[in-house]
N, C-alpha and C positions, 0 to 999 in steps of 0.2 A: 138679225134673223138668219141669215148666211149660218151663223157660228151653229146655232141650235138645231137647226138642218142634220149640217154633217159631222151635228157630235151624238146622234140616236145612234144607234146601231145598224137601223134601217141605212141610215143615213151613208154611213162608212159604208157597208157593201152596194148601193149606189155609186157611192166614189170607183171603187174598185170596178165594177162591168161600164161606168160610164167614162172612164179613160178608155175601154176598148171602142166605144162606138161614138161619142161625142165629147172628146177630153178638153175642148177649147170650153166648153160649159162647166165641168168639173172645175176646171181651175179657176174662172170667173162668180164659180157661185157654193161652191162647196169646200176649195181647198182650205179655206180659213177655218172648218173647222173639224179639219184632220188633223189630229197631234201627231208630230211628228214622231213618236215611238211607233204608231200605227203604221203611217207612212214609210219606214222603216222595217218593220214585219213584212209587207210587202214584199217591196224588193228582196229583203232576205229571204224569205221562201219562195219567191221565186227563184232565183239563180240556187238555192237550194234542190229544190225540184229539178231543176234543168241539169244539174250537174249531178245529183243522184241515178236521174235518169242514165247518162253516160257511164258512171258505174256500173249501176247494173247491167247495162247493153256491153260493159267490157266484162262483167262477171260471167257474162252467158255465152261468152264465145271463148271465156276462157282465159284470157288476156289480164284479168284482173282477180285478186282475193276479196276478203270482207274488206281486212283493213283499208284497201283503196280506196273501195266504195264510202266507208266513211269519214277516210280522209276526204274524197271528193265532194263528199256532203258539205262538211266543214269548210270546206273551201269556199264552196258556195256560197253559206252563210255568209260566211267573213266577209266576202265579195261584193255579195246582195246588200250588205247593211253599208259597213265603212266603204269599199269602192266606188260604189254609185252615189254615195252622199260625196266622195271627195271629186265626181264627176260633174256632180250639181255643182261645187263649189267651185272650182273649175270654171264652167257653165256662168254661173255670176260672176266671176272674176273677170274671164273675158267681155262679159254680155257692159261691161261696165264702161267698157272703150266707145260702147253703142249708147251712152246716156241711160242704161237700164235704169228703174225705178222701183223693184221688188228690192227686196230683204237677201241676204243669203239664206236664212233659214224659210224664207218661202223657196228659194231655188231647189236647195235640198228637197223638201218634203214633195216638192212637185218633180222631181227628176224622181224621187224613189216610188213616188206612186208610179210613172209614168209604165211603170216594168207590170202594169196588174197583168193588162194580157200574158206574158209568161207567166205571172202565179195561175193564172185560170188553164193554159194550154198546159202547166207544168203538174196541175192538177190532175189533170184527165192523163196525160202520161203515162203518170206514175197509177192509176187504175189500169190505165190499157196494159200496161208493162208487166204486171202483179195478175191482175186477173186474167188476159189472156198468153200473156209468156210474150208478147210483139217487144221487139226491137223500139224503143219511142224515142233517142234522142234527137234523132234527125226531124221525123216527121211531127213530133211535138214540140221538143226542146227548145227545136233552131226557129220553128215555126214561129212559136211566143214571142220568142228577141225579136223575132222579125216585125211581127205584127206591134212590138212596144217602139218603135219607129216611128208612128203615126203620133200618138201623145208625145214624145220625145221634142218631135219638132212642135208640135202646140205647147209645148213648156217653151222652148227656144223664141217661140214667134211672139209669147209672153214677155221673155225677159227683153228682147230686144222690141219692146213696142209696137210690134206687127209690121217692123221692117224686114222684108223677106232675105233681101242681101247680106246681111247680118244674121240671121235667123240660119240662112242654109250655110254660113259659113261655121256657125256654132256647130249644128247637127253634125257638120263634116268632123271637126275637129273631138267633139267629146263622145261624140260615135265611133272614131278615133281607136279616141282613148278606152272605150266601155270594151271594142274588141280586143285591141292588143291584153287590156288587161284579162279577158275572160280567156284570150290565146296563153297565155301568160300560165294559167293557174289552168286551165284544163290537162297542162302536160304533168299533174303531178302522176 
């Protein structure tokens, strides 16, 4: 019954707003029936959006041309999809020392939705950015990633069985890794 839920349409963007406000639910009752290319779109448009935003906030002050901008898009993508799924993987591999009991490909699908809050702050951004001219990377972009911290650790608190100690040491670590990498690739 789970699968048929969150395989309507309805269903999926459910998933998506309720990683931002009760994601330990999404992942208990909805993520089995999020295909992981969905799950994947996700995160990709978000770190899309958040690193276009940076573009253009470096195009308006100058600092940047188009090609940046779309090379920074592209980065994004890249980032959003393969990064964060090898941050899930990551994420199970470790969580594995903890007796986890998911899939890798539940780790994956559930680290990549976890980023919805950036695709929804990444959303509005790039509106605020485009229709009133505002500066959004900081006050949207950084806001998203911050706010996908909250499902992040409710993935973690999944893989490790709802052991908190294991859970926050996960968070540390592939939180970690999600920054260095996005520190990584925002210098192009």
């Amino acid at each position: 019954m789970t699968s048929a839920v969150g395989a309507r349409p309805g269903g999926r963007l459910a998933a998506v707003v309720g990683m931002m406000f009760n994601p330990g639910a999404v992942l208990q009752l909805r993520l089995a029936g999020v295909a992981w290319p969905f799950a994947m779109a996700v995160s990709g448009a978000a770190f899309t959006l958040v690193f276009l935003q940076t573009g253009l906030d470096l195009l308006k002050t100058g600092r940047a041309g188009g090609g940046r901008v779309v090379l920074l898009a592209l980065a994004g993508l890249l980032y959003g999809t393969l990064g964060i799924l090898l941050v899930g993987l990551v994420a199970w591999l470790l969580s594995r020392a903890f007796g986890a009991k998911r899939s890798p490909g539940w780790a994956m699908r559930a680290y990549a939705l976890a980023y919805s809050p950036a695709l929804v702050y990444g959303a509005c951004g790039i509106v605020a950015n485009v229709a009133f001219g505002w500066r959004t990377s900081i006050a949207f972009g950084v806001t998203g990633l911050l706010w996908a911290i909250g499902p992040v650790m409710a993935v973690n608190d999944e893989l490790t069985g709802g052991r908190k100690g294991p859970s926050v040491v996960l968070s540390i670590v592939c939180g970690g890794l999600a920054l260095l990498g996005w520190g990584l690739l925002g210098r192009l």
